[in-house]
N, C-alpha and C positions, 0 to 999 in steps of 0.2 A: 504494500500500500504506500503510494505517495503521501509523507505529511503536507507538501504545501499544496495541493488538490484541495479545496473548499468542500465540504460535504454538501453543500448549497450555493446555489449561485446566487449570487447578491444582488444581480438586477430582476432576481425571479423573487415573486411575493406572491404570498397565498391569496391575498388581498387583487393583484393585478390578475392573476391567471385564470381566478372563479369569475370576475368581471369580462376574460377572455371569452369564458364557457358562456357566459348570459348573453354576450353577444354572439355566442355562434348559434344560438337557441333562438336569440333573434331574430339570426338571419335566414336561417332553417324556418321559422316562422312566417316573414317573412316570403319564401319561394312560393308555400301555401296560398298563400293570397290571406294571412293572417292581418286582420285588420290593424289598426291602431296600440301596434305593436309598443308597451315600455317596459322599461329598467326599471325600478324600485332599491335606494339603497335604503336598505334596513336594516344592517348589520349593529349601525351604533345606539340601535332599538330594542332590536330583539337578541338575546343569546341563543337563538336555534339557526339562523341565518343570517348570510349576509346581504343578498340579493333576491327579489322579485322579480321574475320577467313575467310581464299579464300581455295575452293577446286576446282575439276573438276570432269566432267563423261566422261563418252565416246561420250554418245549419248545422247538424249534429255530425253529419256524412263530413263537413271540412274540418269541424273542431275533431275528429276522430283523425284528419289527412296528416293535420298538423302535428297532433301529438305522434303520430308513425315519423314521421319527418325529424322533429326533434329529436326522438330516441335512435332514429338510425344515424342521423349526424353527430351524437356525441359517443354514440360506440363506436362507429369507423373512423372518426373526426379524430374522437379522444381518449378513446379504449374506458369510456366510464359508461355506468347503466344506474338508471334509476335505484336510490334505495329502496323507496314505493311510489306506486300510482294509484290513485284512488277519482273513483266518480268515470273512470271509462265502461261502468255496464250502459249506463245510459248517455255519457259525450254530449252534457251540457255545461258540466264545469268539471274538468278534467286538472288535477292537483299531483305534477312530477314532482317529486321531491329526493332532487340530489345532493341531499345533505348541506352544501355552504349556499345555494341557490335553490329555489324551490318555482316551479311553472306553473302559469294559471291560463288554463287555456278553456274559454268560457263562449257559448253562442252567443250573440249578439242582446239579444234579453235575458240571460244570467247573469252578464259581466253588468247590464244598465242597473237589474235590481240590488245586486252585493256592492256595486263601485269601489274597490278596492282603489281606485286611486285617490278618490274623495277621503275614506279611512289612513291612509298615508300622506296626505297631500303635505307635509313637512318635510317628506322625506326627499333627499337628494336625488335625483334623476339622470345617471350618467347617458352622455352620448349613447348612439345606437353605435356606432361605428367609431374608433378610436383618432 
């Protein structure tokens, strides 16, 4: 073993790289036709995560596209898989939850009646794209 080898690279931060992931969730999102795609930081809120990514579909058939979409873009993308998914029997408000980032992927009248962005609306909103 090299000692002067860093066991960490310095310009890598758990902090940038899960903000990596939210935006490839995005953008995977995104190719869907996922509507009114955002970022949510919540990390210096909540101790269960750091990031919210919330989109929309139309219908139950695109919030379903979406969520397939996401999950193949971060396991080919980024060799990671959900820890759980919940609310895909019925693909009205579908909840990925990868542990530092967590996916809200809602039909168009799920997301109006929870408004998830109204409930955070303090919270920082990084870029979609870096």
């Amino acid at each position: 073993m090299n000692w002067n080898t860093p066991l960490i690279r310095e310009e890598t931060t758990a902090t940038t790289s899960y903000l990596g992931l939210a935006r490839m969730v995005a953008s995977a999102a995104s190719d869907k036709l996922g509507h009114d795609v955002v970022i949510i930081d919540v990390g210096k809120i909540m101790a269960v995560t750091d990031y919210f990514v919330v989109t929309s579909g139309s219908t139950s058939r695109q919030v379903r596209a979406i969520v397939d979409a996401i999950e193949n873009r971060l396991t080919l993308g980024a060799d990671i898989k959900p820890v759980g998914i919940e609310g895909s029997n019925y693909n009205e408000w579908v909840l990925m939850d990868y542990g530092s980032f967590m996916v809200h992927v809602f039909t168009d009248e799920q997301r109006s009646f929870y408004d998830l962005e109204r409930l955070w609306a303090d919270c920082p909103r990084p870029a979609l794209t870096p």
